[in-house]
C-alpha positions as CSV (number, residue, x, y, z in Angstrom):
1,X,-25.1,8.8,3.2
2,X,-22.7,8.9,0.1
3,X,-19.1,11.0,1.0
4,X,-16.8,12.1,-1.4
5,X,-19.4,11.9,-4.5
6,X,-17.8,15.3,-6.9
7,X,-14.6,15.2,-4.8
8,X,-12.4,17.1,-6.8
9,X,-8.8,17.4,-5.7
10,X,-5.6,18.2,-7.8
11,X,-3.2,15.6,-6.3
12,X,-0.7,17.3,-8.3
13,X,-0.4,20.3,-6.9
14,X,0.9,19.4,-3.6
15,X,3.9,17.5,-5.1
16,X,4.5,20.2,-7.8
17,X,8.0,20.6,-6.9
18,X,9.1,17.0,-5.6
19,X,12.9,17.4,-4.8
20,X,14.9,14.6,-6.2
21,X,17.5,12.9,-4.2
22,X,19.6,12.5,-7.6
23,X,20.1,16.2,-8.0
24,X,21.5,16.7,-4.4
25,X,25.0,15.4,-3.5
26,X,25.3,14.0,0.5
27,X,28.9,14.5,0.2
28,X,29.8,15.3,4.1
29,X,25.9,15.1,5.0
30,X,24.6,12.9,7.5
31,X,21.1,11.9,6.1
32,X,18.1,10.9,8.7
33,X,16.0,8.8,6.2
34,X,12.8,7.7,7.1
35,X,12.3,4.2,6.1
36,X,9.1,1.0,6.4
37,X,10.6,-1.2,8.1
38,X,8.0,-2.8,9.6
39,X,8.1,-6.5,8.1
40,X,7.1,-9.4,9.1
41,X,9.0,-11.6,11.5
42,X,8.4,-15.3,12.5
43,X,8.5,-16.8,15.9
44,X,12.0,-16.8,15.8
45,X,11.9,-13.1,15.2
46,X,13.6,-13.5,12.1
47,X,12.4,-11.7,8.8
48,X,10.2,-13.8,6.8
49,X,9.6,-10.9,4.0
50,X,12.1,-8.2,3.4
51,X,10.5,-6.4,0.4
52,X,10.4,-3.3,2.1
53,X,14.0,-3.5,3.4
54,X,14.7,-4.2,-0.3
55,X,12.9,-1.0,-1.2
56,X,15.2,1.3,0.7
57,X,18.4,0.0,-0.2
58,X,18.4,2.2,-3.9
59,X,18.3,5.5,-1.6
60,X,20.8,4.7,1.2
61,X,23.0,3.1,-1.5
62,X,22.9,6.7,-3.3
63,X,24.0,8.2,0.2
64,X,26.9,6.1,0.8
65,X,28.4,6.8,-2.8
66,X,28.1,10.2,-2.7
67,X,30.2,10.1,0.8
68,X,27.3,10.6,3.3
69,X,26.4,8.9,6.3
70,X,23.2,7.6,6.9
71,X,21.3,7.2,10.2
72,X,17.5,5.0,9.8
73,X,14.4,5.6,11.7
74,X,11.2,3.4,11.4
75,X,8.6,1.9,13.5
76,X,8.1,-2.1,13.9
77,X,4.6,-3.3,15.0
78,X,2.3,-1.7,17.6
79,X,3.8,-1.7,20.8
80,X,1.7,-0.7,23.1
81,X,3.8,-0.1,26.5
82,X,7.2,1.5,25.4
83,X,10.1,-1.2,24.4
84,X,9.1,-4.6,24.0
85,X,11.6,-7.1,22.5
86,X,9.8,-9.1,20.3
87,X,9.2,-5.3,18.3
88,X,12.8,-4.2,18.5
89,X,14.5,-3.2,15.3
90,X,17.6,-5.2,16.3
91,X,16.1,-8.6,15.1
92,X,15.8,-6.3,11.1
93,X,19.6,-6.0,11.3
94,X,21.0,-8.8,9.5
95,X,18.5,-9.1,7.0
96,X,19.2,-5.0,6.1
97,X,23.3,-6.2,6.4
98,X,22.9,-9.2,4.1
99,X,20.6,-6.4,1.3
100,X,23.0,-3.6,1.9
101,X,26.3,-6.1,2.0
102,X,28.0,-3.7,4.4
103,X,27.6,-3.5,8.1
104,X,24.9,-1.7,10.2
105,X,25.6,0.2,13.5
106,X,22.4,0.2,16.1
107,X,21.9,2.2,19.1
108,X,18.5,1.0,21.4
109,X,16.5,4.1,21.3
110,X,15.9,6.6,19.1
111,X,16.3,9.8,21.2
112,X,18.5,10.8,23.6
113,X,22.5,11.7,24.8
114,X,23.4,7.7,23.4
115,X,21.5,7.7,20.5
116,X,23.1,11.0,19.5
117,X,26.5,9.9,20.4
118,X,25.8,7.2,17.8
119,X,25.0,9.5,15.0
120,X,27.2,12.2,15.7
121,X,30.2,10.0,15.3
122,X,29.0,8.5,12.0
123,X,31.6,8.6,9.4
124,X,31.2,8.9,5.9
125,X,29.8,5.8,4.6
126,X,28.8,4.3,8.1
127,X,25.1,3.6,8.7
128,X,23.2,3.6,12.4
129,X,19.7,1.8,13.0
130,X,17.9,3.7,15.6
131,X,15.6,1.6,17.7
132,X,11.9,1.4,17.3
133,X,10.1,4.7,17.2
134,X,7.2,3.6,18.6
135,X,8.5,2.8,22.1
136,X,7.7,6.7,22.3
137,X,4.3,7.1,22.0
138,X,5.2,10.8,21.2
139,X,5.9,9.1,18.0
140,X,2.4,8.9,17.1
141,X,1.0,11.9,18.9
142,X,2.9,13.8,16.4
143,X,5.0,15.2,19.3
144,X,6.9,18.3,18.0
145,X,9.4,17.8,20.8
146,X,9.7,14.4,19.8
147,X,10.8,15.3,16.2
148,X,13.3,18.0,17.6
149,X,14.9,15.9,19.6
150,X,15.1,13.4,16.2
151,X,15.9,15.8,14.0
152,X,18.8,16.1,16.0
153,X,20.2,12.9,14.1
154,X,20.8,14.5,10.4
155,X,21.2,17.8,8.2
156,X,19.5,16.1,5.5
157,X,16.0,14.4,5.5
158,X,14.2,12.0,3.8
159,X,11.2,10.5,3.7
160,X,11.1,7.0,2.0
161,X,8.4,5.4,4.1
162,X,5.3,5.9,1.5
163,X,3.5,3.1,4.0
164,X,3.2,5.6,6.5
165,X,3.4,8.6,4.1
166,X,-0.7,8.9,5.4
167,X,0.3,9.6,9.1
168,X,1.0,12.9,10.4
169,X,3.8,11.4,13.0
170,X,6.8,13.0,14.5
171,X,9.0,11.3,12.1
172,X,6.9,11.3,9.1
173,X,5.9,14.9,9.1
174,X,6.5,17.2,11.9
175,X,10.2,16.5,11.8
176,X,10.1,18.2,8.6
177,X,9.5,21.5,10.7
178,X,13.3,21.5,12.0
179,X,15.3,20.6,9.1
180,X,16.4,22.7,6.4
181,X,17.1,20.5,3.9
182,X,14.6,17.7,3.1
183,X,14.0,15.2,0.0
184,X,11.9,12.5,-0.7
185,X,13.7,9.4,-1.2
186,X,13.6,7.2,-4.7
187,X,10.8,4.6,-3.0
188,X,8.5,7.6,-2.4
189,X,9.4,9.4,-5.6
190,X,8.2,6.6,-7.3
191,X,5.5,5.6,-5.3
192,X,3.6,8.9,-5.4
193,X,4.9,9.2,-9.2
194,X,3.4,5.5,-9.9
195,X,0.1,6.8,-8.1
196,X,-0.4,9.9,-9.4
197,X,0.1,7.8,-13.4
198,X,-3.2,6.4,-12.6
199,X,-4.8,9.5,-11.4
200,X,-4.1,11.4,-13.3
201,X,-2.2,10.5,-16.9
202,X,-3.7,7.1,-17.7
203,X,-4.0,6.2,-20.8
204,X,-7.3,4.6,-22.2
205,X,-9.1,2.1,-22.2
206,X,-8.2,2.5,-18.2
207,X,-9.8,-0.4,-16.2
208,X,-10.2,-0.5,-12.4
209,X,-10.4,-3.9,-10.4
210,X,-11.5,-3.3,-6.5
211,X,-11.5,-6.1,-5.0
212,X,-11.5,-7.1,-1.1
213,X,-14.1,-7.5,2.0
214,X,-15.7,-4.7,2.6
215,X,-17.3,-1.7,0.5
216,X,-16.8,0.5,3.1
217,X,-13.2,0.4,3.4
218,X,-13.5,1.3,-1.0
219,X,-15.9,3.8,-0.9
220,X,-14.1,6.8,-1.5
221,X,-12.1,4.9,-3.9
222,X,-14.8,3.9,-6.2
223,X,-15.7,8.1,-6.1
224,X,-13.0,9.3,-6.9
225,X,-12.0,6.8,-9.7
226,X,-15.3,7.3,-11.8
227,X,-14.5,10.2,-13.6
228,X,-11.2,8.8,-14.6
229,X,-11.9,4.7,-15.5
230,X,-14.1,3.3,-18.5
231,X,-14.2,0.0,-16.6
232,X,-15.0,-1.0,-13.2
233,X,-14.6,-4.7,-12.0
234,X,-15.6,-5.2,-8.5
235,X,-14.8,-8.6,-7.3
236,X,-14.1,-10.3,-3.7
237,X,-16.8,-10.3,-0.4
238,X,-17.7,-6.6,-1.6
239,X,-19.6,-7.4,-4.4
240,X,-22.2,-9.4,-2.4
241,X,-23.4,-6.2,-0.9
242,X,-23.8,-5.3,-4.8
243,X,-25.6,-8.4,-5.9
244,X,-28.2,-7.9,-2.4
245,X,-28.4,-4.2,-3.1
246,X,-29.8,-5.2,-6.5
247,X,-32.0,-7.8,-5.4
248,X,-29.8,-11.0,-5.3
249,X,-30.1,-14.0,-3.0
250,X,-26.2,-14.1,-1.6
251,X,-26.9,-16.8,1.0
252,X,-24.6,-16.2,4.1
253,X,-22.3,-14.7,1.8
254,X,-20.4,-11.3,3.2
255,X,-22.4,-8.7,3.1
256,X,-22.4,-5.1,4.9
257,X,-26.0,-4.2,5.3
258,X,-25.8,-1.0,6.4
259,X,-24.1,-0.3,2.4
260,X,-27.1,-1.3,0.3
261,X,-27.9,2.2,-0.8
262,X,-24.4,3.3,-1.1
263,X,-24.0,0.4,-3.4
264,X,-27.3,1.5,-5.5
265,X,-25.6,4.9,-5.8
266,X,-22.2,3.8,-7.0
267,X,-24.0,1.6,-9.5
268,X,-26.4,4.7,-10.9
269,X,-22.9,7.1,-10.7
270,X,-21.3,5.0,-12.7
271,X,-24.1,4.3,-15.2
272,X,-24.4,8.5,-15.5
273,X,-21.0,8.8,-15.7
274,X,-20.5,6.1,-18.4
275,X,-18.4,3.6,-16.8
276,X,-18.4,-0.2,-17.8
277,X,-19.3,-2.0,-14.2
278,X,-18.5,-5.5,-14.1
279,X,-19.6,-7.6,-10.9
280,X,-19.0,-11.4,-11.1
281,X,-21.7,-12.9,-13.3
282,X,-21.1,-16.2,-11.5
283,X,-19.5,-17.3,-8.5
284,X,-17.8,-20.3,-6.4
285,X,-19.9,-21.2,-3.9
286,X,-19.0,-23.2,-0.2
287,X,-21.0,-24.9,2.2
288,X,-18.6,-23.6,4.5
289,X,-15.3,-21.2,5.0
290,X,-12.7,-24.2,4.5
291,X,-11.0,-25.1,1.3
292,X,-12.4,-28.6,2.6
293,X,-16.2,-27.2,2.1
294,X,-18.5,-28.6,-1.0
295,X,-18.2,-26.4,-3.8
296,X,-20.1,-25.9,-7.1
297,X,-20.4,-22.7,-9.3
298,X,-24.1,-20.4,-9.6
299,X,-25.3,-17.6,-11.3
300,X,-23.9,-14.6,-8.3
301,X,-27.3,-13.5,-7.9
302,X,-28.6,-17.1,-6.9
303,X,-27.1,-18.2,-3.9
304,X,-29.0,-20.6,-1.8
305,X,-29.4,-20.3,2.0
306,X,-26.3,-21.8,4.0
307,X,-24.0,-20.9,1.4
308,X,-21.5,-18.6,0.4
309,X,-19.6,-17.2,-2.8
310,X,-15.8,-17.6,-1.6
311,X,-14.3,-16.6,-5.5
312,X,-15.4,-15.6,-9.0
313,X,-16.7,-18.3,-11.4
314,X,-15.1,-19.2,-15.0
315,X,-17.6,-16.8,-16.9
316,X,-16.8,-14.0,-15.1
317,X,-12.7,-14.7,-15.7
318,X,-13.8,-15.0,-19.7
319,X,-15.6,-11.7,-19.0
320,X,-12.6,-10.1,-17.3
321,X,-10.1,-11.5,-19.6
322,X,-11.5,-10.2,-23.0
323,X,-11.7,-6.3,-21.3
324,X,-7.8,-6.7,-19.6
325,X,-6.7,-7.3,-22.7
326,X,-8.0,-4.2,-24.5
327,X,-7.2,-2.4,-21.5
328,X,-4.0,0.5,-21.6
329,X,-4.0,1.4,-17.9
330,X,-4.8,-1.4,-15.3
331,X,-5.2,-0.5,-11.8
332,X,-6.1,-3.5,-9.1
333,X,-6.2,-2.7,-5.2
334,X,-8.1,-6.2,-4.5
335,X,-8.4,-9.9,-4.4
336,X,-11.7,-11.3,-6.1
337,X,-11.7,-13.9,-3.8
338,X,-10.6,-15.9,-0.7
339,X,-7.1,-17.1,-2.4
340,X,-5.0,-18.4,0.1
341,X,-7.6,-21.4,0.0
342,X,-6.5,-23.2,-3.5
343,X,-10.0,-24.0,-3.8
344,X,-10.8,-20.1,-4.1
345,X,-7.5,-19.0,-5.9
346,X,-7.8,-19.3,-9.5
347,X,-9.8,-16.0,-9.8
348,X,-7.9,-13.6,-8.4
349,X,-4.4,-16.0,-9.9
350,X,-6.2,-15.8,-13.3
351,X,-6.7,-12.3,-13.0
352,X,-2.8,-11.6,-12.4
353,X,-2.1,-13.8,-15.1
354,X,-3.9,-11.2,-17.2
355,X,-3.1,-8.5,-16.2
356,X,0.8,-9.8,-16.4
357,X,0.3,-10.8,-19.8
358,X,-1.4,-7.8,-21.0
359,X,0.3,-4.6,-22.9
360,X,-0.9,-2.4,-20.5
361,X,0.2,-0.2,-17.9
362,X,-0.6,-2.2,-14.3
363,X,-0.5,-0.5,-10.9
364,X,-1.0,-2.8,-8.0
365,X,-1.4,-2.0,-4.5
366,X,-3.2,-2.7,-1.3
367,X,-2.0,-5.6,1.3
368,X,-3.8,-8.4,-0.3
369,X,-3.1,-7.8,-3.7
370,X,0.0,-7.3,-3.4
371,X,0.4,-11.1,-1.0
372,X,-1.2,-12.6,-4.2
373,X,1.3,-11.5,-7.0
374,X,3.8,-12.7,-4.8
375,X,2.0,-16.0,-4.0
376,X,1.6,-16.8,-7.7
377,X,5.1,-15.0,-8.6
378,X,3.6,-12.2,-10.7
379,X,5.8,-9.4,-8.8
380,X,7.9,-8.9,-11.9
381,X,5.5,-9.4,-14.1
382,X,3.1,-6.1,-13.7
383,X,4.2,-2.9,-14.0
384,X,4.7,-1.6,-10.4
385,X,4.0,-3.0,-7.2
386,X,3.2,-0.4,-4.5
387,X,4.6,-0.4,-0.9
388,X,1.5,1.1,0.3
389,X,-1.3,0.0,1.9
390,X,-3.8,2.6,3.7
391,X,-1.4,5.5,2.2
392,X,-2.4,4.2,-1.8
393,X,-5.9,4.0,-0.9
394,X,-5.7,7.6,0.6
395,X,-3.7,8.6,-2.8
396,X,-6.4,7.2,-4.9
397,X,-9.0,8.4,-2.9
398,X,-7.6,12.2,-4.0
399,X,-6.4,12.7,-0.1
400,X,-3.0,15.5,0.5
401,X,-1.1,12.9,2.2
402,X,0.6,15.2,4.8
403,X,4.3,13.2,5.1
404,X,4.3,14.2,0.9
405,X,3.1,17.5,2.2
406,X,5.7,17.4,4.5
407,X,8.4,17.9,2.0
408,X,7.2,21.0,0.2
């Protein structure tokens, strides 16, 4: 079966009235703000990327200059049995000093008569890190108790965590239910403003590259962008359920089985609907999954047995090239292939050469398309780079996203 086909959904008109943080002064507020901290951290615990601690600073900055005080909340991993150390917000706090250049107050928890001592006593300009709101697993029920007792922290929220923007938590959403003031923060703002640019004001010719393992996790992508693209380029292990679907020896390529006929259908959609598919006309092949593997390049659809297509081939990055560059709106949520392996990199690194070269409008988002602009330093190159990983997809995919619902 084939979901979302003719999903229709005006995006727009949950966020019709997005309050702006720049029209609202914090002068003598104490703002809760929702933030993404959850970033990497290495053995050590120390933070190997801080992109998304970087992507809050804009908003708490704003607070701090208007003569607020500004008390964070996030979550860190997936801890699983209350408070574990190695998930404890404490080992984010030097990183968020050193980005901030002022110095960070943190209580450990996020509830209760300390952690309320802690805000309360905020003064204007100070900032408090609560601890990790997942040692509560109230956090995730969407416990409304839970997001009393942390709206307890603020008289002003916001809600810059776009990464978790898809999850109804206590802090994400149902906290909105006890405060009276609430904003969206300038991350989200732009985030959902970025998003909805390719939904729904793209200019044309608008070309869509999906990219990644698995159809399944695209599906309702692919849906909902066909009535709005005039290319589709489908790259990565996906497209060998694609090539089978149409008859294609793939070898031991990646392949979901149980997709064959939602592939067929995507491919007939798009043909009645007018779009410009382009799968991979030839791919890199292995002998195995190593960058170390024998490698030569076939025709996609002609993969012997023991062998599998690991990135795209140099015809299909002549093929790709020539339509990016005509394109005006360029959305990629994707790799076309297994680049961390240098072996099976220069597809998906050619492809963000193009697309960073071109004129057009580029949105990029999902996990592993957003790792290979920064591998091949192409971050400042495209046009915005989204914080989001499941809560984009859900965007695109026409989804209300509740914690932007939240806010309304």
């Amino acid at each position: 079966m084939l979901p979302s086909f003719g999903l229709k959904v005006n995006f727009a008109a949950q966020i019709s009235v997005m309050s702006s943080i720049d029209s609202f002064s914090f002068k003598g507020k104490r703002a809760l703000i929702r933030v993404d901290f959850n970033v990497p951290l290495n053995d050590k615990l120390q933070v190997t990327d801080s992109t998304r601690i970087s992507a809050a600073i804009p908003t708490i900055a704003k607070i701090i200059k208007d003569g607020g005080s500004v008390v964070l909340m996030s979550h860190l991993g997936r801890p699983k049995n209350g408070p574990e150390d190695k998930f404890s917000l404490k080992h984010i706090i030097k990183s968020l000093e050193d980005q901030l250049k002022s110095p960070v107050k943190f209580v450990a928890d996020c509830i209760g008569e300390k952690a309320l001592e802690a805000s309360s006593s905020l003064k204007p300009g100070g900032v408090l890190l609560l601890e990790n709101l997942r040692f509560y697993k109230e956090e995730t029920a969407g416990d409304e108790e839970f997001a009393q007792e942390l709206s307890k922290h603020g008289n002003v929220y916001v809600n810059d965590a776009f990464g978790t923007a898809h999850r109804a938590h206590a802090s994400t959403t149902i906290i909105a239910k006890f405060m009276n003031e609430k904003l969206f923060g300038y991350l989200m703002e732009a985030e959902v403003a970025n998003g909805l640019r390719v939904l729904q004001s793209a200019e044309h010719p608008y070309t869509a590259i999906i990219g990644g393992a698995k159809v399944s996790s695209k599906i309702d992508v692919i849906t909902h962008l066909l009535d709005k693209i005039d290319n589709l380029i489908i790259g990565g292990g996906m497209a060998f359920t694609f090539f089978k679907a149409q008859g294609g020896s793939i070898g031991s390529s990646l392949v979901e089985d149980e997709y064959l006929e939602t592939a067929k259908k995507i491919l007939s959609l798009a043909k009645e609907k007018g779009v410009n598919v382009m799968l991979p006309e030839d791919s890199v092949i292995a002998d195995a999954f190593s960058n170390d593997a024998h490698i030569k390049v076939v025709s996609s659809m002609e993969i012997e047995a023991g062998w599998m297509g690991l990135d795209v081939g140099p015809k299909a990055i002549e093929t790709y090239r020539d339509v990016i560059s005509k394109s005006k709106t360029i959305l990629w949520n994707g790799p076309l292939g297994v680049f961390e392996m240098e072996n099976f990199s220069l597809g998906t690194k050619s492809l963000g050469e193009m697309i960073a070269q071109s004129s057009a409008y580029s949105l990029v988002g999902g996990g592993d398309s957003v790792a290979a602009v920064k591998k091949f330093n192409l971050s400042d190159e495209v046009s915005y780079v989204s914080t989001g990983g499941g809560a984009l997809l859900e965007l695109l995919e026409g989804k209300t996203l509740p914690g932007v619902a939240a806010i309304q």
